[in-house]
C-alpha positions as CSV (number, residue, x, y, z in Angstrom):
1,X,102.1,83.0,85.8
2,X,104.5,85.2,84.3
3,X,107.5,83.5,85.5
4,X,109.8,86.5,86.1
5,X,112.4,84.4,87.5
6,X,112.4,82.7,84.0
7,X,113.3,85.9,81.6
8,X,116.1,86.9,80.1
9,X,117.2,90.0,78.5
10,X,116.9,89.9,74.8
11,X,118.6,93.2,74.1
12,X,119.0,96.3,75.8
13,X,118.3,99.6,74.0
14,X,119.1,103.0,75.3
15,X,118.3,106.8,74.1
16,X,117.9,110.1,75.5
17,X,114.2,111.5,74.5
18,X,113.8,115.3,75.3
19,X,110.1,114.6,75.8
20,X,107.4,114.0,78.7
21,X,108.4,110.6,80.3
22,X,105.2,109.3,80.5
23,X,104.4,109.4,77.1
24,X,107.6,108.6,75.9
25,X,106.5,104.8,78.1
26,X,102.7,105.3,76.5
27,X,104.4,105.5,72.6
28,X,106.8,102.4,73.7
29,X,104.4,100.3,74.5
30,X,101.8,100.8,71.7
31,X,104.8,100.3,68.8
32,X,106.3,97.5,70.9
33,X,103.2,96.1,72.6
34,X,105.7,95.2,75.7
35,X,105.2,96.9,79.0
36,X,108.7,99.1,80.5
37,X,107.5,97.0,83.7
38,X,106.0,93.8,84.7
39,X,102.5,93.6,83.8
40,X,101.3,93.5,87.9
41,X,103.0,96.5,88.8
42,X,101.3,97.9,85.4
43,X,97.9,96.8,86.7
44,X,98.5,98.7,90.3
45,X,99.5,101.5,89.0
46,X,96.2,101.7,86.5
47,X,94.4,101.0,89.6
48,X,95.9,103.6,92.3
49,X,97.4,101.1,94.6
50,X,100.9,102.8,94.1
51,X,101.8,105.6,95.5
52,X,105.2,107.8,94.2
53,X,107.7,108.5,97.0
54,X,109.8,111.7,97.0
55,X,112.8,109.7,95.6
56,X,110.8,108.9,92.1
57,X,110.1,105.3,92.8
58,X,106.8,103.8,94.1
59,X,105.2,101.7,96.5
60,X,102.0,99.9,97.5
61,X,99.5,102.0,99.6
62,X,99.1,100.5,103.1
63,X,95.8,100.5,104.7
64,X,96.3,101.4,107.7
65,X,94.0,103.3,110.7
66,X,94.7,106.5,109.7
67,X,94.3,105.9,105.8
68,X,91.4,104.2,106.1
69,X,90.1,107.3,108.7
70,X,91.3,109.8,105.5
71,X,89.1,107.9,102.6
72,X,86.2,108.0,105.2
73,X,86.2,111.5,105.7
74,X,86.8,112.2,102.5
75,X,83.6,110.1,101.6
76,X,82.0,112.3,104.3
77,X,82.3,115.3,102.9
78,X,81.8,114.9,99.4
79,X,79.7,112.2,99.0
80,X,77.0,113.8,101.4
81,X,76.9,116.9,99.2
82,X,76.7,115.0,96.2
83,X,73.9,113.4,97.0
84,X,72.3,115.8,98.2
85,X,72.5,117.3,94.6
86,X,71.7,114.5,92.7
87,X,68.2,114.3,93.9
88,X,67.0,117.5,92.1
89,X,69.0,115.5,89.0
90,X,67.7,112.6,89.4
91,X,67.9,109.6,86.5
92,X,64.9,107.8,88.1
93,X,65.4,105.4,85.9
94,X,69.0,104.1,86.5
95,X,68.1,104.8,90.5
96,X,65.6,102.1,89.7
97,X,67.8,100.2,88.2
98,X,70.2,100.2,90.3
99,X,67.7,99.9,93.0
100,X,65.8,96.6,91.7
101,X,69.6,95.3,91.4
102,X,70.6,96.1,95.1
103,X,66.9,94.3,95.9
104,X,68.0,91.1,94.3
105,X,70.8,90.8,96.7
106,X,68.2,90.3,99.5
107,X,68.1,87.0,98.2
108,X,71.0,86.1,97.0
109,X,72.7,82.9,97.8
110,X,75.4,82.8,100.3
111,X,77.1,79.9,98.5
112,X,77.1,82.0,94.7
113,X,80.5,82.0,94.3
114,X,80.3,85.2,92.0
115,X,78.1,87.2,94.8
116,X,81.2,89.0,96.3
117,X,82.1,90.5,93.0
118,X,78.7,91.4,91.4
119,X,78.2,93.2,95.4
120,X,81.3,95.2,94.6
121,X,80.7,96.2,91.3
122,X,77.1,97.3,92.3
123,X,78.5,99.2,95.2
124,X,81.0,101.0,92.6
125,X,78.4,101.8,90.1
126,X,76.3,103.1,93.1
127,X,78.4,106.1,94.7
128,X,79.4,106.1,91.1
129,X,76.4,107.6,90.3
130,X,75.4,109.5,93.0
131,X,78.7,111.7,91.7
132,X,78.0,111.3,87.9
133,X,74.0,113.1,89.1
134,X,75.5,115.6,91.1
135,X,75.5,117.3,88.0
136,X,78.9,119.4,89.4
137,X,82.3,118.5,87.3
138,X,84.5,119.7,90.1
139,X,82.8,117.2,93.0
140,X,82.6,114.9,90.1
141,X,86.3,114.9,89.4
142,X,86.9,114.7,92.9
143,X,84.9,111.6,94.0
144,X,86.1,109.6,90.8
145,X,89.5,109.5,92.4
146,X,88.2,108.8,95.9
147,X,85.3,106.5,94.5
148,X,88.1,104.6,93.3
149,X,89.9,104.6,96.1
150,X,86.8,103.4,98.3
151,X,86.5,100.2,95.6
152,X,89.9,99.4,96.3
153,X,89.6,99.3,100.0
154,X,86.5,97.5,99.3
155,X,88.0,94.7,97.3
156,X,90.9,94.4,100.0
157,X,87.7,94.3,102.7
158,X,86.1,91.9,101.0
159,X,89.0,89.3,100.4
160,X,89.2,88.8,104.0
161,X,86.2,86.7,104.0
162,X,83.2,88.8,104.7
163,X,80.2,87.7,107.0
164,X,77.4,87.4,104.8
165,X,75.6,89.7,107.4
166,X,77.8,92.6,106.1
167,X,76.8,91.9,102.7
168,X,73.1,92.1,104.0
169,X,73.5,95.0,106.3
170,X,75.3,96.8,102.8
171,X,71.9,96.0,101.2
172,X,69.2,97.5,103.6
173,X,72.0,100.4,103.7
174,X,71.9,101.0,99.9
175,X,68.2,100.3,99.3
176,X,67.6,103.3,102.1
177,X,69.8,105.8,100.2
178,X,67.9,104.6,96.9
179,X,64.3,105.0,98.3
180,X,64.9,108.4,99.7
181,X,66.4,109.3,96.4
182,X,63.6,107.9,94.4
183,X,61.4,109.8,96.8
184,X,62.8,113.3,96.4
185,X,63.9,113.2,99.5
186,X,67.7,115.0,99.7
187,X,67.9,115.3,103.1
188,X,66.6,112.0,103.8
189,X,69.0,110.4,101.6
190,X,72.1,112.2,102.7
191,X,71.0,110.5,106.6
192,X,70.8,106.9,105.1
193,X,73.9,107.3,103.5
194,X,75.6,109.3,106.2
195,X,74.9,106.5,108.5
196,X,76.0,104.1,105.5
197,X,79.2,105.4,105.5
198,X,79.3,105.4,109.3
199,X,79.0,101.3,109.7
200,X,81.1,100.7,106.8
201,X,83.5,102.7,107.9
202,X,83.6,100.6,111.5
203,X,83.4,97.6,109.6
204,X,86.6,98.0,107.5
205,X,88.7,99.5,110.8
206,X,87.0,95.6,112.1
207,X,88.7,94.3,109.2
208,X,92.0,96.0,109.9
209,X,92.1,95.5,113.7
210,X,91.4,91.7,113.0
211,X,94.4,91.5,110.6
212,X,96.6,93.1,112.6
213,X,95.5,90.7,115.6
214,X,96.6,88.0,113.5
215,X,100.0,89.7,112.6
216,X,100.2,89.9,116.1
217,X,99.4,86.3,117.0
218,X,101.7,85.2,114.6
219,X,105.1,86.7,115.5
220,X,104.3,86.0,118.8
């Protein structure tokens, strides 16, 4: 715990820089190793779960319907064309990787208490590379922002205490895309993960419609 409610101000130090204001804040904290912020709102920000308002300021992205609807189609679009191009690009040897990894997690046991985060990283590092082998900078550059994006609505998904039947539908999902890839088969692997991207994306709007419920339920 930080203990915010505990600090006090030690000195206060002002200056005008005529210089770019983020690297003024970069240069501040490398000479004083002390963040300008508390080191939370630092951490969101790295992560992209702020968002800057027209004022200057910032605040934390809401999931909401339509939000959620926006990284789906996004995913959509550019996911189903990057895979579609990694094939002819293939690394067979990470896709085998990657697949052996995603076949472990057939068996994996419900009670692991680090099986929800080594799901999510392999997830990440999946789509990850199905960009990375597209072998185009531009869709590359693109689907790094909403590859991130997708982890963090993952992570928020996944806190709500996920069936373990999601995790296992996830799994036959992924090992699809993976065996079509490892097949040569582009078109093949831009169905499986067309209709991956289809359930996941009606299992997170579950998510959201079940925490709304609640919201609902308790302000009644």
């Amino acid at each position: 715990s930080y203990r915010v409610g505990d600090l006090k101000v030690g000195s206060t130090i002002s200056c005008d820089v005529a210089s770019n204001w983020k690297l003024t804040v970069e240069n501040f904290m490398e000479c004083y190793h002390c963040a300008p912020m508390h080191p939370e709102l630092v951490r969101l920000l790295a992560e992209g779960m702020l968002e800057m308002l027209p004022s200057g300021g910032y605040r934390v992205i809401q999931f909401t319907h339509q939000y959620i609807d926006d990284v789906f189609v996004m995913r959509h679009a550019l996911e189903l064309t990057a895979v579609r191009l990694s094939v002819p690009n293939l690394d067979r040897a990470r896709i085998q990787q990657l697949r052996d990894t995603w076949a472990a997690f057939a068996d994996a046991d419900p009670a692991d208490p680090t099986l929800i985060e080594r799901h999510g990283r392999a997830d990440q590092d999946l789509h990850q590379c199905i960009a990375e082998m597209s072998g185009n900078l531009l869709l590359k550059d693109a689907l790094d922002k909403i590859v991130s994006i997708a982890a963090l609505v993952r992570r928020w998904h996944y806190a709500g205490h996920i069936p373990h039947r999601h995790l296992m539908m996830t799994v036959g999902e992924h090992l699809r895309v993976l065996d079509a890839m490892l097949a040569g088969d582009a078109d093949g692997a831009a169905a499986a993960l067309d209709q991956h991207l289809s359930t996941a994306h009606a299992r997170t709007l579950e998510r959201l419609e079940g925490v709304c419920a609640v919201k609902v339920f308790a302000g009644s």
